[in-house]
PQR file with spaces between the fields and no chain letter, atoms N, CA, C, O and H, PARSE charges and radii, in Angstrom:
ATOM       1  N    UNK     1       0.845   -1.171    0.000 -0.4000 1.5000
ATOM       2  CA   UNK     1       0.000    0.000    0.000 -0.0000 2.0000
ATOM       3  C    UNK     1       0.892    1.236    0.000  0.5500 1.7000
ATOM       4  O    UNK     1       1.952    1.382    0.608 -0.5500 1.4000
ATOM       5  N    UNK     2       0.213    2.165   -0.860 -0.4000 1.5000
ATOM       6  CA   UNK     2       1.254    3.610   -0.947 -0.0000 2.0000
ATOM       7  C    UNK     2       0.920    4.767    0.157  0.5500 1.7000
ATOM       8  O    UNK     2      -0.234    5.092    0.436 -0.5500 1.4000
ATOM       9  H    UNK     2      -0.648    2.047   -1.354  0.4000 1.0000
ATOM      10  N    UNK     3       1.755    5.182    0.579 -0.4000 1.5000
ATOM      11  CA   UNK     3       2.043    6.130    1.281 -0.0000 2.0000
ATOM      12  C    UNK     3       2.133    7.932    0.650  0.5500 1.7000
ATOM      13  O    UNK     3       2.846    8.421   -0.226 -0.5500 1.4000
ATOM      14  H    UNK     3       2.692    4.918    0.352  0.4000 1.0000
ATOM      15  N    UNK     4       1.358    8.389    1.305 -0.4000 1.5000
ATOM      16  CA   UNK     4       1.569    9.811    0.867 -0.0000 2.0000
ATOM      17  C    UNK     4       1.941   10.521    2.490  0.5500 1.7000
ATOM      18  O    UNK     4       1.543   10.256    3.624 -0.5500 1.4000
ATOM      19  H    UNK     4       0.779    7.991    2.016  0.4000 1.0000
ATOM      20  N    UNK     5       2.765   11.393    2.006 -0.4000 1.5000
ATOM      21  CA   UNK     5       3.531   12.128    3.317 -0.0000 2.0000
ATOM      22  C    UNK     5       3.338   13.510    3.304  0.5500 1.7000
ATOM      23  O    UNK     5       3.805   14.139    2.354 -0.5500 1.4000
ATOM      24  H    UNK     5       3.088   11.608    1.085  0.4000 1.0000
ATOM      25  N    UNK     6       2.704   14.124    4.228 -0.4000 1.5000
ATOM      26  CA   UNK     6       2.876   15.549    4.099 -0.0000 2.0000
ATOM      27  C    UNK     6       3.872   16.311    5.306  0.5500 1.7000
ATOM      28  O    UNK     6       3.888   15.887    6.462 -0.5500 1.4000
ATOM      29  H    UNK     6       2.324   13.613    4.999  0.4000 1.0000
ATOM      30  N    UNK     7       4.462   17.161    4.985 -0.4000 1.5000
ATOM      31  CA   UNK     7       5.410   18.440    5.679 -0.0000 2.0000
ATOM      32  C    UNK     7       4.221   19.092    7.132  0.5500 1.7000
ATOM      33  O    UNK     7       3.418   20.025    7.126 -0.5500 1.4000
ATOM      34  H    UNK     7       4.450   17.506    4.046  0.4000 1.0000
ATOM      35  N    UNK     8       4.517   18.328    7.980 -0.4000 1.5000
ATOM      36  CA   UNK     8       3.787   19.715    9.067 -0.0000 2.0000
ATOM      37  C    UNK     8       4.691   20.131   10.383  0.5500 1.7000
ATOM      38  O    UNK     8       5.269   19.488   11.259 -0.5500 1.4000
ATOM      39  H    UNK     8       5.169   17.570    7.984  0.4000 1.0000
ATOM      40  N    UNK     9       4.552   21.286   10.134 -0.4000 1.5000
ATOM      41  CA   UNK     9       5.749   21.347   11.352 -0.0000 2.0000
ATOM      42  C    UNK     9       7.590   21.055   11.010  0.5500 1.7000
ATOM      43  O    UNK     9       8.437   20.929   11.894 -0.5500 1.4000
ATOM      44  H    UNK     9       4.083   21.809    9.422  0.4000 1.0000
ATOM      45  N    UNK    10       7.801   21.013    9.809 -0.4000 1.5000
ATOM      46  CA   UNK    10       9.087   20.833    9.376 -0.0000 2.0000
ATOM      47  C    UNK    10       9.037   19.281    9.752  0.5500 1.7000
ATOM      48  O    UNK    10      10.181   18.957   10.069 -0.5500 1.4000
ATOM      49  H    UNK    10       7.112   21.116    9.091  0.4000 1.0000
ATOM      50  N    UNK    11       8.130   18.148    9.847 -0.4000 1.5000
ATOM      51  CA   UNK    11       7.870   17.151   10.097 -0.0000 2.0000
ATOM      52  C    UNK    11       7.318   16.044    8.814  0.5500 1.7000
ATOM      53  O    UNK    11       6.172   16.279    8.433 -0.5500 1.4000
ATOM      54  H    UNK    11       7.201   18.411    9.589  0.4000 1.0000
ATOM      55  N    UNK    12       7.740   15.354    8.410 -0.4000 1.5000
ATOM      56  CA   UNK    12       6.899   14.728    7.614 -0.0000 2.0000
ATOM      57  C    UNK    12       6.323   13.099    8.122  0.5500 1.7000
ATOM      58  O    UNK    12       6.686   11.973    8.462 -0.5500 1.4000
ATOM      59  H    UNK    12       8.671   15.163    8.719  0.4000 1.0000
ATOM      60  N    UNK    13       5.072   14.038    7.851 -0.4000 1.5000
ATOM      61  CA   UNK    13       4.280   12.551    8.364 -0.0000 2.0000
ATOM      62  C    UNK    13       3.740   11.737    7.216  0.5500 1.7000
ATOM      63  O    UNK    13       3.385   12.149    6.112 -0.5500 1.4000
ATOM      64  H    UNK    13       4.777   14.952    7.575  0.4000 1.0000
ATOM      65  N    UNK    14       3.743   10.368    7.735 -0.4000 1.5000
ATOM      66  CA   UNK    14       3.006    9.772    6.617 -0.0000 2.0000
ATOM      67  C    UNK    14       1.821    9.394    6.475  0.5500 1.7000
ATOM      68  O    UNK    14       1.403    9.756    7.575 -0.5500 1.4000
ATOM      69  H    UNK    14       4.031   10.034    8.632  0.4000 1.0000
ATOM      70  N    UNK    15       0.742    8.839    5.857 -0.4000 1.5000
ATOM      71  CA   UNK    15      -0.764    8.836    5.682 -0.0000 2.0000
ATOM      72  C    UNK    15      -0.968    7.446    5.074  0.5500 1.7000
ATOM      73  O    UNK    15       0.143    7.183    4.613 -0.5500 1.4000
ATOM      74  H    UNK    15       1.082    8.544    4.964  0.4000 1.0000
ATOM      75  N    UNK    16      -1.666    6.554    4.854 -0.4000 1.5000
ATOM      76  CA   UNK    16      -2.264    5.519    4.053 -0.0000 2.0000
ATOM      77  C    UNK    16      -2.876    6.090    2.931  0.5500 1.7000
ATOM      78  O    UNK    16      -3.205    7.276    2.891 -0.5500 1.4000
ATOM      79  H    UNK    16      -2.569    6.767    5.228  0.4000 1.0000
ATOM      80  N    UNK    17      -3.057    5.213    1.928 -0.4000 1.5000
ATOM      81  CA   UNK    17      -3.661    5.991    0.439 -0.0000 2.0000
ATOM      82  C    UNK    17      -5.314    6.028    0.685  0.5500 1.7000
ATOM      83  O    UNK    17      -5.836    7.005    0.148 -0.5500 1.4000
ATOM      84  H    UNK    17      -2.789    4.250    1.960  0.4000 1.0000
ATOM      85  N    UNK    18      -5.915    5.451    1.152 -0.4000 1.5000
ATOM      86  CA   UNK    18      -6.973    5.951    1.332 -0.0000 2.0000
ATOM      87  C    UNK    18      -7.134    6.967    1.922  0.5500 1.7000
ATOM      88  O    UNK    18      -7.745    7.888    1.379 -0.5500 1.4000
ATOM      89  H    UNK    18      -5.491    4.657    1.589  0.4000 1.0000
ATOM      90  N    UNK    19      -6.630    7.085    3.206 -0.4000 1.5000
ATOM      91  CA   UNK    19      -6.581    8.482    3.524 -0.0000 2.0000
ATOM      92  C    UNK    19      -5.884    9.919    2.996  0.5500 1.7000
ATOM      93  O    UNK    19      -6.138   11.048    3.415 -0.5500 1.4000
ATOM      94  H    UNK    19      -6.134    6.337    3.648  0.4000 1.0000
ATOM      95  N    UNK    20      -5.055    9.583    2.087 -0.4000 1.5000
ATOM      96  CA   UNK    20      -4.665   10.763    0.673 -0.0000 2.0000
ATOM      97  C    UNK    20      -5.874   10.844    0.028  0.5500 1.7000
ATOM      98  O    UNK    20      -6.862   11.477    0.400 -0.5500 1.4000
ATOM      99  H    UNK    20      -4.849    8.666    1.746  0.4000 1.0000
ATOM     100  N    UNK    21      -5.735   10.113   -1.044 -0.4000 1.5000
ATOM     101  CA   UNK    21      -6.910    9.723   -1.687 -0.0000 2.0000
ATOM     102  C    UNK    21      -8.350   10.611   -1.107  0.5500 1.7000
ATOM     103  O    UNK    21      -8.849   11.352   -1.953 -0.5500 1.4000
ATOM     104  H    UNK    21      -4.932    9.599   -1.347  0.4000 1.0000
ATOM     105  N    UNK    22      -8.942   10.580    0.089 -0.4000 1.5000
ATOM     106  CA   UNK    22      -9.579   11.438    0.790 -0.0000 2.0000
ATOM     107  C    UNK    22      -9.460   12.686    0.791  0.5500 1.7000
ATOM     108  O    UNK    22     -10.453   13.403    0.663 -0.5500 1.4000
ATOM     109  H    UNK    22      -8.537    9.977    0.776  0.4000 1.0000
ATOM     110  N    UNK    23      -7.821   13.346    0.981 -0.4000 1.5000
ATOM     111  CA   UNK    23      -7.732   14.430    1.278 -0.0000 2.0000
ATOM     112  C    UNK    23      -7.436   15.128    0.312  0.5500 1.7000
ATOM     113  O    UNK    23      -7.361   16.354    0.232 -0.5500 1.4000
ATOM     114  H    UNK    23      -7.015   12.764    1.085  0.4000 1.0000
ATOM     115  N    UNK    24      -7.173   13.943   -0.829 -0.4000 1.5000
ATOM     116  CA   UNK    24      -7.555   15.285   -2.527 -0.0000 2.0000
ATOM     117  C    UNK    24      -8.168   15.167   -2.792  0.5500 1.7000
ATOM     118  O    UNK    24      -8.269   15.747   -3.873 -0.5500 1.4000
ATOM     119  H    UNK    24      -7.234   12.947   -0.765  0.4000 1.0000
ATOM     120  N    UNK    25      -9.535   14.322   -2.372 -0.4000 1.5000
ATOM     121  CA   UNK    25     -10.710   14.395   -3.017 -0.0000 2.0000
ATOM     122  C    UNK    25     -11.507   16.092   -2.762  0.5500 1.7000
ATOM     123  O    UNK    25     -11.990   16.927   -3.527 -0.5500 1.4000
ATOM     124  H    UNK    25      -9.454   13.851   -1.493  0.4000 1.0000
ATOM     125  N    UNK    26     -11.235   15.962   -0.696 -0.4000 1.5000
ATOM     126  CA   UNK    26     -11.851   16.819   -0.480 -0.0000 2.0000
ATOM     127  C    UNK    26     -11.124   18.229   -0.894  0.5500 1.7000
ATOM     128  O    UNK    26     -11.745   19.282   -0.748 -0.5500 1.4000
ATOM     129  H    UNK    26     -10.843   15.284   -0.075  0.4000 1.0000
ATOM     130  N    UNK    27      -9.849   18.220   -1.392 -0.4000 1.5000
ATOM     131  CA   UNK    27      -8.843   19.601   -1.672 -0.0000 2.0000
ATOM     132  C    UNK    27     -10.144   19.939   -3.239  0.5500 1.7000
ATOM     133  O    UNK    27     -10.701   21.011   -3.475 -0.5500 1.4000
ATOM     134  H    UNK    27      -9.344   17.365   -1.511  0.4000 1.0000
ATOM     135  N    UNK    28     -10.276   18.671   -4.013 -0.4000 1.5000
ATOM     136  CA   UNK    28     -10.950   19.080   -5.307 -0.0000 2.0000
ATOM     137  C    UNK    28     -12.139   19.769   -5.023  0.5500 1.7000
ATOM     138  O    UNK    28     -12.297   20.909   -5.458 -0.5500 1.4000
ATOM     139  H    UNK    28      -9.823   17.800   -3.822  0.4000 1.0000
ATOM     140  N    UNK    29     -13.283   19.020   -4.112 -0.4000 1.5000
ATOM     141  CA   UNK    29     -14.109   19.527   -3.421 -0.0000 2.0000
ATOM     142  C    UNK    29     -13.845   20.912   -3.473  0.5500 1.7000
ATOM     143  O    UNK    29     -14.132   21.391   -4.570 -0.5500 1.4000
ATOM     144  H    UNK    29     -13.155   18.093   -3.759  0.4000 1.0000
ATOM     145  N    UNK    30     -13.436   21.640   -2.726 -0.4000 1.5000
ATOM     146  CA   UNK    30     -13.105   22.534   -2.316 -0.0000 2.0000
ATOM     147  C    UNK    30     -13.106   23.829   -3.000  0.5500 1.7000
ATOM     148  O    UNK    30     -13.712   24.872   -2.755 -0.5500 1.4000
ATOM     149  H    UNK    30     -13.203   21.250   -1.835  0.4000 1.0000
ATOM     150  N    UNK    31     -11.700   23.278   -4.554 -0.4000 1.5000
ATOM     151  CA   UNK    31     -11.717   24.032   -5.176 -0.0000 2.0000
ATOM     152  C    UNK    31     -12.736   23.980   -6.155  0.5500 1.7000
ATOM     153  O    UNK    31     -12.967   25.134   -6.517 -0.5500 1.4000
ATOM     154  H    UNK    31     -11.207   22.431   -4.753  0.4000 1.0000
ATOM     155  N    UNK    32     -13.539   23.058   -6.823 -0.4000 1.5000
ATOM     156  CA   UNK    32     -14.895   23.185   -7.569 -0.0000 2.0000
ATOM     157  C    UNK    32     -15.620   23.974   -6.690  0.5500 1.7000
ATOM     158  O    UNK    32     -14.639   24.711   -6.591 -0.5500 1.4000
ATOM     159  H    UNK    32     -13.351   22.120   -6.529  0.4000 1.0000
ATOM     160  N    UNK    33     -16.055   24.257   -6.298 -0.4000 1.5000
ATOM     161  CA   UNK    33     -16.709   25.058   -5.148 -0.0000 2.0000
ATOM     162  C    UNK    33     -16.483   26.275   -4.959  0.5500 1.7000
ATOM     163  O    UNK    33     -17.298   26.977   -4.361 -0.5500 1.4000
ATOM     164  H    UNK    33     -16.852   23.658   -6.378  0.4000 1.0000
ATOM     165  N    UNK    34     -15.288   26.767   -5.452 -0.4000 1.5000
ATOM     166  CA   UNK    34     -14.733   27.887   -5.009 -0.0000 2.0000
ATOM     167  C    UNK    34     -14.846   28.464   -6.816  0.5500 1.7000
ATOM     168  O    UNK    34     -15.118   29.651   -6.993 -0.5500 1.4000
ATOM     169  H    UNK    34     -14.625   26.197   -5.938  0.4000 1.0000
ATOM     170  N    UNK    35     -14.715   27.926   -7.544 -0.4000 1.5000
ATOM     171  CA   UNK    35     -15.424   27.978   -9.066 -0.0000 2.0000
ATOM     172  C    UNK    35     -16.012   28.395   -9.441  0.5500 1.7000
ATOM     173  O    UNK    35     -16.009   29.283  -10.294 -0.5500 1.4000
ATOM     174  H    UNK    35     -14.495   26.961   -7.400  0.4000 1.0000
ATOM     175  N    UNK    36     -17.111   27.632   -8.661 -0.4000 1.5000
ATOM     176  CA   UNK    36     -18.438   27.799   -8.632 -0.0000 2.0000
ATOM     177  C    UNK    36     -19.388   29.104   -8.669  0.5500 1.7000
ATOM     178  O    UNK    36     -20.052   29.796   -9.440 -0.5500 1.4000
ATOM     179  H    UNK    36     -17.113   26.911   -7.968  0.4000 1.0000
ATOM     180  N    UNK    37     -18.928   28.945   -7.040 -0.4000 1.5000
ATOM     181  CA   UNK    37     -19.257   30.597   -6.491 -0.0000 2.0000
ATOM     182  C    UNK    37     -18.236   31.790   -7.292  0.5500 1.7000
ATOM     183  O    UNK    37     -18.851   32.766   -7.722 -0.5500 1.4000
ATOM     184  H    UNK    37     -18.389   28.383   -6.414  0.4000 1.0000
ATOM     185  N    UNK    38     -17.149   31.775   -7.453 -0.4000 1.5000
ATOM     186  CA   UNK    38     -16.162   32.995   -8.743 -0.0000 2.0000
ATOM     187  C    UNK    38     -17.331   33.249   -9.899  0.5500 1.7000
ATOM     188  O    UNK    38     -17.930   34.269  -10.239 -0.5500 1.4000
ATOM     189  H    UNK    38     -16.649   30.983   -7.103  0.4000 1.0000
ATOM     190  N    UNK    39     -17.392   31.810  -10.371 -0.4000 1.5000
ATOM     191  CA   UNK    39     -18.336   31.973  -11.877 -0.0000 2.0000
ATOM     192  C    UNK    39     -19.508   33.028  -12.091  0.5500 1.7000
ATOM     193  O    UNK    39     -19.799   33.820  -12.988 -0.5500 1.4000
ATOM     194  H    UNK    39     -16.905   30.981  -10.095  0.4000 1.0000
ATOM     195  N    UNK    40     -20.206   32.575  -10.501 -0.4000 1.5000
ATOM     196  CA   UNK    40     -21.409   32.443  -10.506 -0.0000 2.0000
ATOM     197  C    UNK    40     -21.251   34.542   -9.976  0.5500 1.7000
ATOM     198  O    UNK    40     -21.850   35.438  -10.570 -0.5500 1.4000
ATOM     199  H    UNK    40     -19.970   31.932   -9.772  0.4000 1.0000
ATOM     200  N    UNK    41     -20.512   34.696   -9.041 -0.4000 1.5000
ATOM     201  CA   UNK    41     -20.293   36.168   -9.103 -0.0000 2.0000
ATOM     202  C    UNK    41     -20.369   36.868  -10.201  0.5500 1.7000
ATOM     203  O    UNK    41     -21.141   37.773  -10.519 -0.5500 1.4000
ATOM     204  H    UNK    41     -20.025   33.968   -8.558  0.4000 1.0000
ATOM     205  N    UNK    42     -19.115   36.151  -11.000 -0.4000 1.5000
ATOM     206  CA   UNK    42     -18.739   37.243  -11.913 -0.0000 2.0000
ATOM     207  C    UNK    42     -20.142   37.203  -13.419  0.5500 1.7000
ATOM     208  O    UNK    42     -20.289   38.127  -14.219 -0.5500 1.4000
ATOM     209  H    UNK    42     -18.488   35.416  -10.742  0.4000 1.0000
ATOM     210  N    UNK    43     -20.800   36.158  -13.416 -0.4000 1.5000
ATOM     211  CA   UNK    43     -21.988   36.569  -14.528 -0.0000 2.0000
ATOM     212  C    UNK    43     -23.049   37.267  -13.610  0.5500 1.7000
ATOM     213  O    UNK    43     -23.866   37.890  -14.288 -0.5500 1.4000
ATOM     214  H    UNK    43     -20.681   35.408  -12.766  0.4000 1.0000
ATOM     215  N    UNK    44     -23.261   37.336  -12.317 -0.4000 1.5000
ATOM     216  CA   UNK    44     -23.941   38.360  -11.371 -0.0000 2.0000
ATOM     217  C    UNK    44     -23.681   39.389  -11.885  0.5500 1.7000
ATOM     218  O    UNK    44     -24.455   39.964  -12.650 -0.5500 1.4000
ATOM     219  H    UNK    44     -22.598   36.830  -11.766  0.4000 1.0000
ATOM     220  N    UNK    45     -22.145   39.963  -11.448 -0.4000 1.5000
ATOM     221  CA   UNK    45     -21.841   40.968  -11.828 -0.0000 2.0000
ATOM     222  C    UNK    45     -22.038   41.647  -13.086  0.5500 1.7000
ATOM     223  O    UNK    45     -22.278   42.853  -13.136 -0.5500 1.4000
ATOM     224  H    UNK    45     -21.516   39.496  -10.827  0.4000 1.0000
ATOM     225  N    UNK    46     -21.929   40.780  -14.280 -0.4000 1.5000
ATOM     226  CA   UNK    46     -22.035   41.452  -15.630 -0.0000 2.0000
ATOM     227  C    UNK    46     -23.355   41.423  -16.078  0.5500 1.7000
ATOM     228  O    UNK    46     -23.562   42.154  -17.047 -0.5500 1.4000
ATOM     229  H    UNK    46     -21.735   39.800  -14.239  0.4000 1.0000
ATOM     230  N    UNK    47     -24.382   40.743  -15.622 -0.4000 1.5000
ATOM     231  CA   UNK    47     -25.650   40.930  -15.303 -0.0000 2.0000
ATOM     232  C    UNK    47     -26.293   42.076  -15.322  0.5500 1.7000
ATOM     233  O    UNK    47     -27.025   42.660  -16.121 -0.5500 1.4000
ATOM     234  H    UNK    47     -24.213   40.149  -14.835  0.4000 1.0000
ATOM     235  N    UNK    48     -25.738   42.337  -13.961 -0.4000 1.5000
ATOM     236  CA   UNK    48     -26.403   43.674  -13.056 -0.0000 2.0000
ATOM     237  C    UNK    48     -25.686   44.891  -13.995  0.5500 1.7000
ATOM     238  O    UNK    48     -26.441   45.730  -14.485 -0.5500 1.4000
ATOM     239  H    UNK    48     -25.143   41.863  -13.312  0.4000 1.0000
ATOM     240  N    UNK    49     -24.121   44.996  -14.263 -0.4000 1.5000
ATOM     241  CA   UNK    49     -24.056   45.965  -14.654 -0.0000 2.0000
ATOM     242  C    UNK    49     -24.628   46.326  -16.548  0.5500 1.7000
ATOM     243  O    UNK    49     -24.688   47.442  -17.064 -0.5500 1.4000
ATOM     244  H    UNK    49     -23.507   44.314  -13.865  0.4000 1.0000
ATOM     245  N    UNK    50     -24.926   45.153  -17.131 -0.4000 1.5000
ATOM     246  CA   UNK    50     -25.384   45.258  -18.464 -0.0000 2.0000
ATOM     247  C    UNK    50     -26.879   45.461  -18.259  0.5500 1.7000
ATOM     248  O    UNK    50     -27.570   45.278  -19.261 -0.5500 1.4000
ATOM     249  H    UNK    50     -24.878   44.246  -16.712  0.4000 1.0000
ATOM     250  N    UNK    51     -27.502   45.811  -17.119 -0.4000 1.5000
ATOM     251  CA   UNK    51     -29.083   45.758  -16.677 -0.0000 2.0000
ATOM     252  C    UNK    51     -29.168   47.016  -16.178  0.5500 1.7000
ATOM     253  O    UNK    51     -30.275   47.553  -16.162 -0.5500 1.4000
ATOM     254  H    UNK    51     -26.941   45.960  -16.305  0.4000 1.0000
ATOM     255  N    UNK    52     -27.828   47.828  -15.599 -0.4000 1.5000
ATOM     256  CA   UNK    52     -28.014   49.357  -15.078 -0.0000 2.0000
ATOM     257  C    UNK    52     -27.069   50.270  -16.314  0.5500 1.7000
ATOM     258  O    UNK    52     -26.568   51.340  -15.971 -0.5500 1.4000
ATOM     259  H    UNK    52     -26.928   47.392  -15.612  0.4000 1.0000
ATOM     260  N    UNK    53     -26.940   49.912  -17.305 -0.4000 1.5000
ATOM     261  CA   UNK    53     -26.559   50.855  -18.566 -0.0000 2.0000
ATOM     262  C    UNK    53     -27.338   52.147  -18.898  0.5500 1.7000
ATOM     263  O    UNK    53     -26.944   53.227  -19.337 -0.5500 1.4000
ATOM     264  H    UNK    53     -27.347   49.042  -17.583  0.4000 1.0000
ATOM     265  N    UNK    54     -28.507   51.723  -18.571 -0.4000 1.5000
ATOM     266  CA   UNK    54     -29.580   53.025  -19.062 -0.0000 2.0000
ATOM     267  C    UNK    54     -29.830   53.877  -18.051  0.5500 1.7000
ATOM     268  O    UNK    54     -30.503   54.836  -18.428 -0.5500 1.4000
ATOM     269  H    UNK    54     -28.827   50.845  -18.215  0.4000 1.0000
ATOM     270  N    UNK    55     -29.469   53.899  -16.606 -0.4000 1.5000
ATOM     271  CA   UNK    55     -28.846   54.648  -15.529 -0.0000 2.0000
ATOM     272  C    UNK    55     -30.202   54.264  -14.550  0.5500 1.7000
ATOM     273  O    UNK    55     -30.273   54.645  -13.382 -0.5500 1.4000
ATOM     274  H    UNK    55     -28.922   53.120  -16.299  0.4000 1.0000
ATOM     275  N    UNK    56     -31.169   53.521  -15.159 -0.4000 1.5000
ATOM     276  CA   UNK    56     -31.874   52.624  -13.982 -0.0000 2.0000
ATOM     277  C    UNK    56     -32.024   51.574  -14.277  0.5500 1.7000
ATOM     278  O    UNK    56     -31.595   50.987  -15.271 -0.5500 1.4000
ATOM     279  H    UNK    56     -31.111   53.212  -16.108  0.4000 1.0000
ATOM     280  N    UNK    57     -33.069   50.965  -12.896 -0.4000 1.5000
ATOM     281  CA   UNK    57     -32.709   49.500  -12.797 -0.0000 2.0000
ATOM     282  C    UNK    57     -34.043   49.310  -12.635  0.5500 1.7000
ATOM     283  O    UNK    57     -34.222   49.247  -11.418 -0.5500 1.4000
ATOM     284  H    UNK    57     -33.417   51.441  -12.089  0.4000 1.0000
ATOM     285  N    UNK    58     -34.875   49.210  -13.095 -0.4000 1.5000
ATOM     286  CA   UNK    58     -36.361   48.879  -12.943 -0.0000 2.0000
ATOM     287  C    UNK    58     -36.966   46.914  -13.582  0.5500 1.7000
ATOM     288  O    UNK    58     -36.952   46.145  -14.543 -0.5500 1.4000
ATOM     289  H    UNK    58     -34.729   49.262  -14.083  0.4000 1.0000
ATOM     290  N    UNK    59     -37.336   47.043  -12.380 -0.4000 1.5000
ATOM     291  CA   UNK    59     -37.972   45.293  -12.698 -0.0000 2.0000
ATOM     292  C    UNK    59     -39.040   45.541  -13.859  0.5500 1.7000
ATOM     293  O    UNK    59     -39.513   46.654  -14.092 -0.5500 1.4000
ATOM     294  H    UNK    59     -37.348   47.667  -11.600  0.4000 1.0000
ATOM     295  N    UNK    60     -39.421   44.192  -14.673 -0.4000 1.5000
ATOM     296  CA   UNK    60     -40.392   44.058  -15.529 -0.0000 2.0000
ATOM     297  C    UNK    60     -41.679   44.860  -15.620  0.5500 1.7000
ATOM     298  O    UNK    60     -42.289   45.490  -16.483 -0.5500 1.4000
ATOM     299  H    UNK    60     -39.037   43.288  -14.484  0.4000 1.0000
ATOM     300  N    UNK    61     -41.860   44.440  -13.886 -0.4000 1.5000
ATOM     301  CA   UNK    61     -43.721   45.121  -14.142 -0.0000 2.0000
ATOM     302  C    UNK    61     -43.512   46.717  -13.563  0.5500 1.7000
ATOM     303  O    UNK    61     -44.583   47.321  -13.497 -0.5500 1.4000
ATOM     304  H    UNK    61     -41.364   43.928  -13.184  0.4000 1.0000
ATOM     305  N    UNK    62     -42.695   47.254  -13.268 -0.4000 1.5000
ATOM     306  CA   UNK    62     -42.227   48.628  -13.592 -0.0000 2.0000
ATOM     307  C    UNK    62     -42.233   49.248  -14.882  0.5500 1.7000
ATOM     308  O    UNK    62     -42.549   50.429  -15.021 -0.5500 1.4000
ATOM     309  H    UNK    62     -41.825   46.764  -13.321  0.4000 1.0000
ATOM     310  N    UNK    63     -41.866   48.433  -15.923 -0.4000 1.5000
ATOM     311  CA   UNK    63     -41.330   49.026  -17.294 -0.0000 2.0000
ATOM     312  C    UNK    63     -42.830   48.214  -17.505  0.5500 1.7000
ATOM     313  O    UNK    63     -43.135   48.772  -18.559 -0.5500 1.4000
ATOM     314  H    UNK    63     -41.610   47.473  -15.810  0.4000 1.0000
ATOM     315  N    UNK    64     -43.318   47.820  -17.391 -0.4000 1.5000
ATOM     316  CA   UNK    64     -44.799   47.453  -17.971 -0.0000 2.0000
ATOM     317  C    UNK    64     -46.006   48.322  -17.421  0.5500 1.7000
ATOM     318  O    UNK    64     -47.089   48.255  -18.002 -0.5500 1.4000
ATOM     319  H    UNK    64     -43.070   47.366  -16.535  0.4000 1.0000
ATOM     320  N    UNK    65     -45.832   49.171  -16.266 -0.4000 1.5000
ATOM     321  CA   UNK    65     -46.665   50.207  -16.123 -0.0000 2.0000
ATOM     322  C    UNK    65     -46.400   51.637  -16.612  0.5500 1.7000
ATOM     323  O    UNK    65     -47.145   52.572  -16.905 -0.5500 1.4000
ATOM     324  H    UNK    65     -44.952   49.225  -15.794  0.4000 1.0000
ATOM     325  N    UNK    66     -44.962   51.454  -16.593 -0.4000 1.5000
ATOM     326  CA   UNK    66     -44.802   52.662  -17.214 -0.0000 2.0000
ATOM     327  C    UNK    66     -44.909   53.338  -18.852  0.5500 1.7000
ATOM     328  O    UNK    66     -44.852   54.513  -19.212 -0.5500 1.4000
ATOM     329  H    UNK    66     -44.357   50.695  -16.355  0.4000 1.0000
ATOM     330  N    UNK    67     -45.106   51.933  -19.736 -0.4000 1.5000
ATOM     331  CA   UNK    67     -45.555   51.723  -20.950 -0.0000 2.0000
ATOM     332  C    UNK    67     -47.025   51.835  -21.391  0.5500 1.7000
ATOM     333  O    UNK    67     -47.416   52.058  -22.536 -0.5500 1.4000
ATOM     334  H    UNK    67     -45.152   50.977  -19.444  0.4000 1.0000
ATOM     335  N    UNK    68     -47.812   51.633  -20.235 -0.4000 1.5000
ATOM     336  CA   UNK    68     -49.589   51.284  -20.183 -0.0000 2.0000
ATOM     337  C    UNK    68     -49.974   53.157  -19.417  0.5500 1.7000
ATOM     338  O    UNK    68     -51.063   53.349  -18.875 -0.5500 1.4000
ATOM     339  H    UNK    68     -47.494   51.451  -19.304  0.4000 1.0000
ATOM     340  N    UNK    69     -49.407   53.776  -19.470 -0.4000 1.5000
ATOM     341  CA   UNK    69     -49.691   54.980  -18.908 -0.0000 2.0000
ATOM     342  C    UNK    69     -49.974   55.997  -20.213  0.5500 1.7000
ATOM     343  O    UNK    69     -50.262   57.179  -20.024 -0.5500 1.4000
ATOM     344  H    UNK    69     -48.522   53.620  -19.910  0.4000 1.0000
């Protein structure tokens, strides 16, 4: 069985592969996740600001009363 070792403390310890195996699963975890939420900001962001171009921000049934007037 393989061994993975990590540095703690100027120490290196060693681990069983399942328990590596675990702890890059959850490192991947982690970073998909962190992806995720970046992605999911940054089309927020370009969203909102391609939605306040016309210098307001009015929801649907705003711009639908203000058309019926």
């Amino acid at each position: 069985m393989a061994n993975d070792f990590f540095n703690v403390d100027k120490e290196d310890l060693g681990s069983s592969e399942d328990t590596a195996k675990a702890s890059r699963g959850v490192n991947w975890a982690l970073v998909s996740i962190a992806g995720f939420v970046l992605i999911t900001v940054i089309l927020f962001v370009a969203f909102f600001i391609s939605a306040a171009k016309d210098g307001s921000i009015e929801t649907p049934s705003q711009i639908e009363n203000s058309n019926s007037r």
